[in-house]
Phi, psi and omega in degrees: 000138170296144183304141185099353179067006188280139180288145162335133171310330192300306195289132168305156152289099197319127189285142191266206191268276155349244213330270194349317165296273170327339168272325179311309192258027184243292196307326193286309177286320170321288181315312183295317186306323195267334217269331213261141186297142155250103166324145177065005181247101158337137168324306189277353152287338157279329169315320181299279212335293201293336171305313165300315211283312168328319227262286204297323163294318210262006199269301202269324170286001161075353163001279176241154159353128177320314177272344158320283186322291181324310188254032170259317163302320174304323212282300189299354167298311165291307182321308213259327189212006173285180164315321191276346165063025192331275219276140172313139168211155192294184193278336182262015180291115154310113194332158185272355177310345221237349200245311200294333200273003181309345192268339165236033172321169171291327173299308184289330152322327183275277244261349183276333149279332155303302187302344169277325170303317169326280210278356218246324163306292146358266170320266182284036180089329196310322199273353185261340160272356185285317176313305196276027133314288175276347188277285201312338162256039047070310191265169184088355180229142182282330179277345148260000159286325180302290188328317188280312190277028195239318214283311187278010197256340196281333145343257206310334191269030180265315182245001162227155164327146171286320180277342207286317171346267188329281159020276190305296212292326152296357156295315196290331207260324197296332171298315194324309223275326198307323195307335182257157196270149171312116148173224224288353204255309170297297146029287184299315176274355194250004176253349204263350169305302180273348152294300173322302194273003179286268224292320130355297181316326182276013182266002192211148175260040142239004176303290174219162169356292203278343166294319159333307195289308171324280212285347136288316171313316190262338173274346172281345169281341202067017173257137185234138164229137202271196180257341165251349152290335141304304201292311198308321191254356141309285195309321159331299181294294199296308187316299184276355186305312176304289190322268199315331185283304212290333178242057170232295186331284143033273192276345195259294195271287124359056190305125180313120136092029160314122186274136179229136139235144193255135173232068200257116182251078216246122167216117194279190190246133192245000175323150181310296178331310192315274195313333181267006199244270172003309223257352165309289206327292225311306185309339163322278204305336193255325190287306155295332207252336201234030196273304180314337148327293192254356162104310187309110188283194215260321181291344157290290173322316192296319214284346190295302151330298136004292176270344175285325200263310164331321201253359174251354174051043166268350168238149160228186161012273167343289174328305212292340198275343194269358149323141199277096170308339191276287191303322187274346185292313179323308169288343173291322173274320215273350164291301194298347189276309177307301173347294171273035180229318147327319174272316143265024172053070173277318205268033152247018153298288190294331150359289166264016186293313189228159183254095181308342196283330181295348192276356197053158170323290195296342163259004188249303210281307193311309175324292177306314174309327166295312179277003183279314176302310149342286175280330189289328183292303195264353171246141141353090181330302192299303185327287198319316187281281168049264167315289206279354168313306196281348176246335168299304176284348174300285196307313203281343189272328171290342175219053170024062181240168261223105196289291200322323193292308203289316166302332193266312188284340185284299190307304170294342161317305182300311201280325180273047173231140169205015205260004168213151197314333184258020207262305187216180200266328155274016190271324188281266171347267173344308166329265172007327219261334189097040205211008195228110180252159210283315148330278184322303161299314167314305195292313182319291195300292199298357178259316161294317167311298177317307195303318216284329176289289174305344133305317197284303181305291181286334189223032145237010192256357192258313169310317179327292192282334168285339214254344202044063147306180131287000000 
């Protein structure tokens, strides 16, 4: 034992009751899924059944690693239903080249290039001095800082992690909170952070996980949405979703004519890397903004940053190991899981359990948006779509609604659960400073969540369609 009473790096972890359960009810549904005949299901669809069904228990108790899970599903994938086989598989059965090559889809390419602008953001600084930029004008009012940290922390997470964002913005923000006298106004500012980057996060399809997945899920289907054609159906929503937290947050927390003064110190770094690093991003980014122009999809593009920053050595090795690998691997299963839910025709399975076609478009997609909000609230954003991308489109192809539209609405759906300290990662964080007590996030994340849902479902799919959107 270690000084501190802390285990050896050596030592396993010991499993808590929850995992232990989930390996149990996992190991169990898993087996019954292969051993019990399931009408209408094919040997190899039943083989899927039990995989998802394995999935969806270690997913949601956390059993094992998150990312555990993700490549546990590819590897039982090869095992069970590709060509290559343990097991008898039909003739239309897919190569294991095809389940293995989902870990180097084009989306993880794309998000592989963003987490390197992140971190290289990082490394120099940028994003905390861009923050303490844009924050000055900004300053003398609390209720126009709020205003100032929700519009940049909601920025900046379209193109960097939503946590590493919170990350930052709390670096930026803390003389901000000391500045204010104890109660409800810090409260309003240290909340106005991981709202702002949840709901960031859904404006670019590198904001987040579940945007990732949608886009995987859907180039495996043979449906493509471009990175500014994201942003075109997306960005509504987020200006108005911001707009209401900020004057809810405001209004609650935040007493009219509360004094703030910011004293914020931004010194960028001009070294040549700093500067050859500066003019990769921008071009990344102007390249992504402009892609019906020049033709070039976004996921070719993410890889450019990637060999320009490797290949000028403003990044190296190093950079490349601290990227978050866990997340992209995570989205890599949640490709594979549709892949193979497609493939052994699990959703024309699922298909006939209910009859989704009675339900209308419009009473089908809030059904999924709840439940996507649902899993997502108690769970892993990325976990939930995961699961639920691939049988939401599964259901949408079948009684023929607007896939794009349903991926795009489950996936921002994931992201707009925010009401408990475990819902998402800057939620965790906020938590963290002591200054967000868990009423205050709850009632908050669930007033915001609701509005945000009741946008998505109703009023952005009729803008959308006014708009000729995809």
């Amino acid at each position: 034992m270690q000084a501190g009473g802390q285990q050896p790096a050596s030592t396993l972890p010991r499993p808590t009751r929850t995992q232990t359960t989930g390996l149990t009810v996992g190991g169990l549904l898993f087996v019954l899924a292969l051993l019990v005949d399931v009408p209408g299901l094919a040997p190899d669809g039943q083989r899927m059944l039990a995989i998802f069904l394995l999935a969806i228990v270690l997913w949601i108790t956390e059993a094992i690693p998150l990312v555990a899970t993700a490549v546990l599903v590819i590897l039982l994938q090869v095992l069970m239903l590709s060509s290559e086989a343990v097991l008898p598989v039909g003739a239309d059965a897919l190569p294991a080249s095809d389940y293995f090559a989902t870990l180097a889809d084009p989306v993880i390419v794309l998000f592989l290039g963003g987490f390197l602008i992140a971190q290289g953001a990082a490394k120099f600084d940028l994003d905390r001095n861009l923050a303490a930029v844009l924050l000055r004008p900004f300053a003398g009012s609390a209720r126009a800082t709020v205003l100032g940290l929700m519009a940049i922390t909601a920025l900046l997470s379209m193109f960097v992690s939503n946590t590493a964002t919170t990350a930052t913005m709390f670096a930026v923000v803390v003389p901000v909170l000391r500045a204010l006298p104890a109660g409800t106004a810090r409260t309003g500012v240290a909340l106005s952070i991981p709202v702002a980057a949840n709901v960031g996060g859904i404006g670019t399809p590198v904001g987040s996980p579940p945007n990732a997945i949608a886009l995987g899920a859907l180039a495996a289907r043979g449906e493509s949405i471009s990175f500014v054609a994201w942003m075109a159906l997306a960005l509504p929503l987020v200006v108005l979703v911001l707009a209401g937290a900020w004057w809810l947050l405001t209004r609650r927390f935040v007493p009219t004519g509360t004094p703030l003064a910011l004293e914020l110190q931004a010194s960028f770094d001009t070294r040549p890397a700093a500067m050859v690093f500066y003019a990769v991003a921008g071009a990344t980014i102007l390249l992504w903004l402009t892609e019906p122009f020049h033709g070039i999809a976004s996921t070719t593009v993410g890889f450019v940053p990637v060999v320009a920053l490797l290949a000028t050595q403003v990044m190296s090795g190093d950079d490349l190991r601290s990227i978050q690998w866990p997340v992209l691997w995570l989205v890599a299963g949640g490709i594979a899981l549709g892949l193979g839910i497609g493939a052994t025709d699990m959703d024309v399975w699922l298909l006939q359990l209910l009859a989704w076609d009675r339900l209308g478009h419009l009473l089908l997609v809030g059904l999924l948006a709840l439940t996507a909000v649902a899993f997502s609230t108690v769970i892993s954003s990325s976990a939930a779509a995961n699961l639920l991308i691939p049988l939401a489109l599964g259901i949408a192809f079948g009684v023929g609604a607007d896939a794009v539209l349903v991926a795009v609405v489950v996936a921002i759906a994931c992201s707009l659960a925010m009401s408990l300290p475990i819902s998402t990662p800057p939620n965790a964080i906020a938590y963290a400073t002591g200054e967000v007590p868990t009423r205050a996030l709850g009632t908050t994340g669930l007033a915001v969540g609701a509005a945000g849902i009741g946008l998505l479902v109703l009023a952005m799919p009729p803008l959308w369609s006014l708009l000729g959107l995809p």
